[in-house]
N, C-alpha and C positions, 0 to 999 in steps of 0.2 A: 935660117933667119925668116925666110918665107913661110912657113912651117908656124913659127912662134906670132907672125903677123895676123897669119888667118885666125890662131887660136884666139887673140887678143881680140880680131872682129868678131868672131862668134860669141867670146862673151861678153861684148858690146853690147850685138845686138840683142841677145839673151835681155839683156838687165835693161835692156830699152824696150821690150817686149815686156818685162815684167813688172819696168815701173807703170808701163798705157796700163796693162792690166788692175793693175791697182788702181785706176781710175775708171771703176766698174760702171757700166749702163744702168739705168733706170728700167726696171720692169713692177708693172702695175695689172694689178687683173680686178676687172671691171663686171660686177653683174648684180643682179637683187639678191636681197638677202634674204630673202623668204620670199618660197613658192611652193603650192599647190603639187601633191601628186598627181599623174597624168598629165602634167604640164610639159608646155615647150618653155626654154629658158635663155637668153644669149647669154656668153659667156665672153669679153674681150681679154685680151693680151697685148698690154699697150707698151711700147719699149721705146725708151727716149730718153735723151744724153746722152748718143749712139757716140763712143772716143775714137772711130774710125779703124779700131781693129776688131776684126771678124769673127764672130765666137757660137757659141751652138747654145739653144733653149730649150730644154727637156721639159713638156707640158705630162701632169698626171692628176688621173679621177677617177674614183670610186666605180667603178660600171657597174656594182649592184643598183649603183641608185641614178647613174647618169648613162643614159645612149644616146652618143652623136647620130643625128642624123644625116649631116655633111660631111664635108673634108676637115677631118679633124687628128691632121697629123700630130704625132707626140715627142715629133724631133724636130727643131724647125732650127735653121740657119740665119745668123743675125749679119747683117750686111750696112745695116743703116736703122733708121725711126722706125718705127711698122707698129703698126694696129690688128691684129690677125683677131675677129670673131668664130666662136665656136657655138653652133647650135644644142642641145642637147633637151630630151626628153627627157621626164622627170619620172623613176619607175619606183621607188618604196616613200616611204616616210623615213625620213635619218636626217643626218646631218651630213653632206658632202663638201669634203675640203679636197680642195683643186690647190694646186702648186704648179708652180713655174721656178725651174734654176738652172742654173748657167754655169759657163765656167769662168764666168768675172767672178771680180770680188767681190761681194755682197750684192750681185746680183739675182735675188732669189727673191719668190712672193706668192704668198699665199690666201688663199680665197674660202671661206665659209660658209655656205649657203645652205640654209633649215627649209628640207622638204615636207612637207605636210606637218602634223600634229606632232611634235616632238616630246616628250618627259625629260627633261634632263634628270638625270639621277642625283638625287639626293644624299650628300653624307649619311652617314647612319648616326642619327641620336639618338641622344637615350633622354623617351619622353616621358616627364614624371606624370604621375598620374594625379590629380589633382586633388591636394591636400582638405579635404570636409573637417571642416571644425566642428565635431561632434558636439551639442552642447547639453549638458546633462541637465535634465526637469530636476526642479528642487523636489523634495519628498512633499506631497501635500501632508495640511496637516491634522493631528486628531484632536487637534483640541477643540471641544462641544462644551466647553463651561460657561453658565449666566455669568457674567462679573457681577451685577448689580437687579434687584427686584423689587419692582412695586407694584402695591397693590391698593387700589382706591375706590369706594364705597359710590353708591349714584352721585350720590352729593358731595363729591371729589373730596373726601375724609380718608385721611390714611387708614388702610386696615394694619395691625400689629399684628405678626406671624415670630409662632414662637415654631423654632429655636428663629435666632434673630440669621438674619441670609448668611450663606456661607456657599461660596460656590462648590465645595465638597461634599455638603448636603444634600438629602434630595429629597425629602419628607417634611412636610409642614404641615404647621394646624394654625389655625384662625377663626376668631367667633364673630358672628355682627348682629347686631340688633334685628329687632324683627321687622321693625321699618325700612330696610337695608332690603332692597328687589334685587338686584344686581351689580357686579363688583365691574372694575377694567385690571387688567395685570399688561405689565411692560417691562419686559426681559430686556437686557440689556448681554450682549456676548463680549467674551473677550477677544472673540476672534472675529473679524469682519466678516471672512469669507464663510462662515459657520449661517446655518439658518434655526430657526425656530420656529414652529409651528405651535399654537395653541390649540386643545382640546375644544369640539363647536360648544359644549355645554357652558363655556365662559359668558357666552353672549347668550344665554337664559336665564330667564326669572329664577333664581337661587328658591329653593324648596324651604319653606318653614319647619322647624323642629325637625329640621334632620342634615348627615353630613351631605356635603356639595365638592367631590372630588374634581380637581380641573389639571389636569396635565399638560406640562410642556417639554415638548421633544424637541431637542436641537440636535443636528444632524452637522457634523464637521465637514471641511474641505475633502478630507478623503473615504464620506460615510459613516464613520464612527457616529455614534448615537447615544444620549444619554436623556434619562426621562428624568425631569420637575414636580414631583408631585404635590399640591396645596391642599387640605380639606378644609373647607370654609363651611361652618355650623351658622346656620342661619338661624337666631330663637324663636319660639314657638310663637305664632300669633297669640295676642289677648282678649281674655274672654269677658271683663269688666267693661259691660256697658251702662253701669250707675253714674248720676251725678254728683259728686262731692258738695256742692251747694248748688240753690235754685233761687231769685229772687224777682219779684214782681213789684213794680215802683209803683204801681195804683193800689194795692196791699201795704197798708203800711207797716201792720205786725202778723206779714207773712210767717208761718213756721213751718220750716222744709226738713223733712228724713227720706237719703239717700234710699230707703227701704221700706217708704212709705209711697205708690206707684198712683192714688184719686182723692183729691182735694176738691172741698166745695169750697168755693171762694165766690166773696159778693161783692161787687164794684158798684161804681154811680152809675146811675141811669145812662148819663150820655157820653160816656167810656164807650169807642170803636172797637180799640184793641189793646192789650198790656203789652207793656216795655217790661222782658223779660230777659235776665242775667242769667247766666249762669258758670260752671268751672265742674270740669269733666276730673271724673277718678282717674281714668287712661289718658292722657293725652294723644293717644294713637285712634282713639273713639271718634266719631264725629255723633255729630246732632241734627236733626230738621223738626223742624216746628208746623205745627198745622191746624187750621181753623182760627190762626189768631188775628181778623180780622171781620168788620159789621158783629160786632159780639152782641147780640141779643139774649133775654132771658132765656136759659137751658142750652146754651151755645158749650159745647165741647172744644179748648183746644190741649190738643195734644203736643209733650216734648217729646220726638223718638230716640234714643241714644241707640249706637249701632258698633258694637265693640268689632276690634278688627279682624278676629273670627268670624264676623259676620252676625253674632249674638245678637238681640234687639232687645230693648224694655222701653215700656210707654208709661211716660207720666200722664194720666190724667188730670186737667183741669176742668169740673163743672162751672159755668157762671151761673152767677145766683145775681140778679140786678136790684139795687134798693127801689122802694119806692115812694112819695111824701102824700098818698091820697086820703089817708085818716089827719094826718095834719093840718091838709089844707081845711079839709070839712066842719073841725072845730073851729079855726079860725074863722072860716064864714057865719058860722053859726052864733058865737059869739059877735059879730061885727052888725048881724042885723038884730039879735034881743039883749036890751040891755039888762033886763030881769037876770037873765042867765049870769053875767056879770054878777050882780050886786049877790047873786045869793053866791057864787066862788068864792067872793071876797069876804062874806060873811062866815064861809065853811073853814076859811083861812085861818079868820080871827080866834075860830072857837077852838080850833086845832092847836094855834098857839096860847090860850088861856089855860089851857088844857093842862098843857106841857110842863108852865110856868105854877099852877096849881098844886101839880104831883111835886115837884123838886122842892117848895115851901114845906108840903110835910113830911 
């Protein structure tokens, strides 16, 4: 009976012992979380909500990377509340994890401390390499065609270019009058990005009686090249420098031939100059006039006609000037003898007796 009494106190106390146990102490460890290599470092081990039963504390650290410099037991007996610090030296770069456990129940605690420059290691991804969105150049392009052409005379007159425009074409011909110096031409592309250059002979005097070839190259987006070609016939200058008609307003039965070039003509005495008409064979001819002013007897004036060859022909006009000094002198003469009179009037009578005589018989 004694026997089964003790057994029943031991496992009493056993399960009385087991339930304190279950009511595990508090342990805490206390330090920075980042330190410098060659560093000193404290390290506490702080234990509290001691249940009054007595238990052991197993302290562990890294010594690659921590050396105690003090008393730095790694068994420590738990008796009550306690604080125990631990010195240590700081010897690599890592990561030191210190622990503290016990043989409570969940009494255990751990501590992390990053010595010097640490990498944590990286998963291993898988890093895409970064997507270029190629973008592809559109083709440039070869189209070098005029859409549209003109061509216009000094005196902005269309010129007519046979065959009539055709961007497929590239040869032309065109004629212009011989008053016609020089032309303007203005291409038009069907493609903006296209150029055109004109031949420098466009912008000179176009050559009389002969062809005037002008090229235009248009050069496309991707150099392709296509050439324009115009020949612009300019007609010959003119070599009629005659006058069609000539007419003088103090003449009053003037008689003018275009190929009759010195005329003696007589005006009144107190005629300066003649008013002088005329109408050119060429109209491309010009005229100047000369010495037509102070016209005195024997006065020369000249009409120049100057055909647009450069041809010249000169009308001569001689003056020839009236003048009334035998009429006046009769007139005096009779005014101061009247004998002179009466025998006039008597030469008169017998001239008409005369007359009247002969037609009787």
């Amino acid at each position: 009976m004694k026997k089964f009494l003790r057994l029943v106190l031991v496992i009493m106390v056993a399960l009385t012992f087991k339930i304190i146990d279950v009511k595990a102490v508090k342990i805490t460890i206390e330090a920075n979380d980042n330190v410098a290599k060659n560093k000193t470092i404290n390290v506490s081990f702080i234990v509290s909500e001691y249940n009054g039963v007595p238990g052991n504390m197993t302290i562990n650290y890294p010594s690659n990377l921590l050396q105690c410099n003090s008393n730095c037991p790694k068994n420590v007996s738990i008796t009550g509340n306690v604080k125990l610090t631990y010195q240590f030296n700081t010897l690599a770069d890592g990561e030191a994890i210190i622990t503290a456990t016990s043989n409570y129940n969940g009494g255990d605690a751990t501590k992390k401390i990053t010595i010097g420059n640490v990498t944590k290691p990286q998963n291993p991804t898988t890093t895409k390499a970064p997507q270029t969105t190629k973008t592809q150049e559109a083709p440039k392009s070869n189209n070098a065609n005029i859409k549209s052409l003109t061509v216009k005379t000094n005196d902005d007159s269309d010129v007519v270019l046979s065959p009539v425009f055709n961007p497929g074409v590239y040869d032309y011909e065109a004629t212009v009058a011989s008053n016609v110096k020089t032309v303007s031409i203005t291409p038009i592309l069907e493609d903006a990005k296209a150029n055109a250059v004109i031949s420098n002979n466009a912008n000179e005097e176009l050559k009389a009686g002969e062809d005037n070839k002008i090229t235009i190259t248009v050069t496309a987006e991707d150099g392709s090249k296509k050439a324009y070609n115009i020949n612009i016939k300019r007609e010959a200058l003119t070599s009629d420098a005659t006058l069609k008609n000539l007419e003088i307003e103090e003449i009053e039965k003037f008689k003018f031939d275009k190929d009759k070039f010195t005329y003696n003509v007589k005006i009144g005495k107190n005629v300066k100059s003649l008013t002088i008409t005329y109408e050119l064979s060429d109209e491309n001819s010009t005229v100047d006039i000369e010495g037509n002013s102070k016209l005195k007897n024997g006065s020369v004036v000249k009409v120049i006609v100057t055909a647009q060859d450069g041809t010249k022909k000169v009308y001569t006009l001689n003056i020839q000037k009236e003048t009334n000094s035998k009429k006046k002198v009769a007139n005096v003469a009779a005014e101061k003898n009247p004998l002179i009179i009466l025998g006039l009037s008597m030469t008169a009578f017998a001239l008409v007796g005369g007359i009247i005589y002969v037609a009787k018989k």
